[in-house]
C-alpha positions, 0 to 999 in steps of 0.5 A: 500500500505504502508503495502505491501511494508513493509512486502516485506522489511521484506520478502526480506532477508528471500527469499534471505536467502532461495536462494542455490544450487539446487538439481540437475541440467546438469550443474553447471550453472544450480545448482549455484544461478545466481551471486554466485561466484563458482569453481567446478572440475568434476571427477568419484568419486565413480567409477560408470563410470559416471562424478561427480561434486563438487562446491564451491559457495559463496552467495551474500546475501547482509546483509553479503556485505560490501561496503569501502569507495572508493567503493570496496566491500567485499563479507564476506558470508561464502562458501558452499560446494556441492557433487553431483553424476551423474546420468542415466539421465546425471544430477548431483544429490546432494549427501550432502552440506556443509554450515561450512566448509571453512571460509568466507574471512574477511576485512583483510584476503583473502581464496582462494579455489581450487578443483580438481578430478583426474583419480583415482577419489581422490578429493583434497581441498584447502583452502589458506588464505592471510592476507593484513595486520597483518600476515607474513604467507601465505599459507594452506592446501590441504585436500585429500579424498576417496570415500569408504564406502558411504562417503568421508574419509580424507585419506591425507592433503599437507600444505605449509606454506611462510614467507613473511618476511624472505622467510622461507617455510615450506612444509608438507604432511601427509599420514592417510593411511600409518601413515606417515608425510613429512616435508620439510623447506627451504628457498624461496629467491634467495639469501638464503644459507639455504639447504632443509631439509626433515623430516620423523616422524610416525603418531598415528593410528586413524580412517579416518575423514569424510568430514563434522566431521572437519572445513577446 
């Protein structure tokens, strides 16, 4: 009996570490793990006249839990990042995963992520990151992709950037298919006298990044 029980403990976080999102499923319910916090936006990326999913989950593997004193608990497992494409079926079919993408939030530092899909099928990404102690900046980056050629290219990124001390904002934009970028900075406080100003500069020539080539 004693031995059972202790390859069950040594089994445990090998069957939770075995735990992630499905292959396909008809919904996002039934492709995230139960308990796995999860955003998701549903598009036509690939212009095939059929809904796509994309999900950002965070697992709860408990070895990458940990617990405060007053009882807060903070969930430092690292997000994975899922595409799927609908299919005849009506079913989403994982198309690729991603586990090293987005960070995993820390004791001191919050990420917050967003998705969205828009009617031309471009998938934006956001990742924000907050510190609760230690930084004066708050803000991040929206990555904006394409789906051409089999894979999804960055083809663009929004940043905006918050001084939480002094109000200074910084906002940029980024265009890889027009080589431009746009900076505006300015001031968030009521009582600022400082004026926006925007900045127009050339970016190199370079080829498109794919999802996956670059950690967000």
């Amino acid at each position: 009996m004693k031995k059972n029980i202790f390859i069950l403990m040594l089994l445990a976080p090998m069957m939770a570490m075995a735990q992630s999102m499905s292959q396909r499923g008809s919904s996002v319910e039934t492709i995230v793990p139960e308990g796995w916090e999860h955003t998701e936006a549903v598009g036509d990326m690939n212009k095939d006249g059929r809904q796509d999913l994309v999900v950002i989950a965070i697992p709860n593997f408990k070895e990458n839990m940990k617990t405060r004193d007053d009882g807060y608990v903070y969930n430092l497992n690292r997000p994975q990042l899922a595409i799927y494409f609908g299919d005849a079926s009506g079913d989403f079919v994982l198309f690729k995963k991603y586990d090293e993408l987005i960070p995993a939030r820390e004791e001191y530092m919050t990420v917050e992520t967003s998705l969205d899909i828009n009617a031309k099928g471009i998938l934006r990404i956001g990742v924000s990151t907050f510190m609760t102690a230690g930084g004066a900046t708050t803000g991040g980056p929206t990555y904006v992709f394409r789906y051409q050629d089999g894979d999804f290219f960055l083809i663009g990124k929004d940043e905006t950037e918050l001084s939480r001390y002094s109000g200074e904002t910084t906002d940029t934009s980024e265009n890889y298919l027009t080589h431009k970028r746009q900076v505006t900075t300015g001031n968030a406080f009521r009582n600022s006298k400082v004026k926006e100003v925007t900045r127009w500069t050339n970016l190199p020539k370079e080829p498109l990044k794919r999802l996956g080539e670059f950690e967000m």
